[in-house]
N, C-alpha and C positions, 0 to 999 in steps of 0.2 A: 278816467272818470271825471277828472277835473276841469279837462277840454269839454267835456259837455257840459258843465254848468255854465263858465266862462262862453259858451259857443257864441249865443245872441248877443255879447257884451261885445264882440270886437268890429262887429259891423252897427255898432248903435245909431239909430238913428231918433228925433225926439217924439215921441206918438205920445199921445192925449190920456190913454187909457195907461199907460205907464206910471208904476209908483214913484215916489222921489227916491225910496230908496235904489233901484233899478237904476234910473239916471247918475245919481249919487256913486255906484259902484262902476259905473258905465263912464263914469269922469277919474276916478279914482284911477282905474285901468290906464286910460289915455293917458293923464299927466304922468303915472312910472313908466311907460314907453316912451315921452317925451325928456324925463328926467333921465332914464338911461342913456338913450341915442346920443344924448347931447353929453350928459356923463362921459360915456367915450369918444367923444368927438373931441374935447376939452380935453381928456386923458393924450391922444393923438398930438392936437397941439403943444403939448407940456413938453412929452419926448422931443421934437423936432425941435421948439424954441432953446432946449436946455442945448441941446449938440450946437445950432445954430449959435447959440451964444459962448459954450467950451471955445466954438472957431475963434469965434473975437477977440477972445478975450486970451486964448493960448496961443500964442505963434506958431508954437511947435507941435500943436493939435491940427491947426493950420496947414500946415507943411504937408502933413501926414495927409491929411484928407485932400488935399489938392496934389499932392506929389504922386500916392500913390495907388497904378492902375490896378495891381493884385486884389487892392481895397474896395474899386469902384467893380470890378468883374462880378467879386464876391455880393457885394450888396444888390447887381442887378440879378443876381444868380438867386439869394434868398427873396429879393421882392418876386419875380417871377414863380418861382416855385411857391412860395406862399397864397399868390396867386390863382393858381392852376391845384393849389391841395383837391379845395371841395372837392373838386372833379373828381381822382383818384378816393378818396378817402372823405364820403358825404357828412359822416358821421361825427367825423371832429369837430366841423362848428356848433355841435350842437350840447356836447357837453360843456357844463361851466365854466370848469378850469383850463381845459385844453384849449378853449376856443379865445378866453384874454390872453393866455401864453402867444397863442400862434396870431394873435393882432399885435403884440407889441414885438416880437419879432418881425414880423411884417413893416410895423412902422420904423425897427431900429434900421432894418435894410433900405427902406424908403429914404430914410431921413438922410 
């Protein structure tokens, strides 16, 4: 029921006959899909920066992650499969909690 109110709100465009309010909730909409995307995009970069800088800054963090192939198999193993979830399993992206679990997994195997 809620998808029907929201309906005309996600394709907005600006008409004449339109209240401020309508505009008003019709911008409100855009900016939390803007705020989120980018939310976790920045979320993305965090995880990657922090491993990227453990490298740096640990030798022996270092070592590990360039030494070892068991490590790199593994990581191409969850990025791929992370990848390929939707397909098996459409549903997972689309609950709340399942769907950041399985991005930052995705991202810790990327990264």
């Amino acid at each position: 029921m809620d998808n029907d109110i929201n309906e005309p709100f996600l394709n907005y465009q600006d008409n004449e006959n339109d209240t401020d309010i309508d505009k008003e909730i019709a911008q409100k909409i855009k900016r939390g899909f803007i705020v989120k995307v980018y939310g976790i995009l920045i979320y993305q970069i965090f995880i990657t920066s922090f491993l990227v800088f453990l490298g740096l800054i640990s030798s022996s963090f270092k070592k590990l992650l360039l030494g070892s192939d068991f490590l790199y198999i593994k990581s191409l193993i969850i990025t791929f499969s992370f990848l390929f979830l939707p397909k098996c399993y459409p549903s997972i992206y689309q609950e709340v909690p399942m769907n950041y679990i399985a991005l930052t997994i995705f991202t810790l195997g990327y990264s």
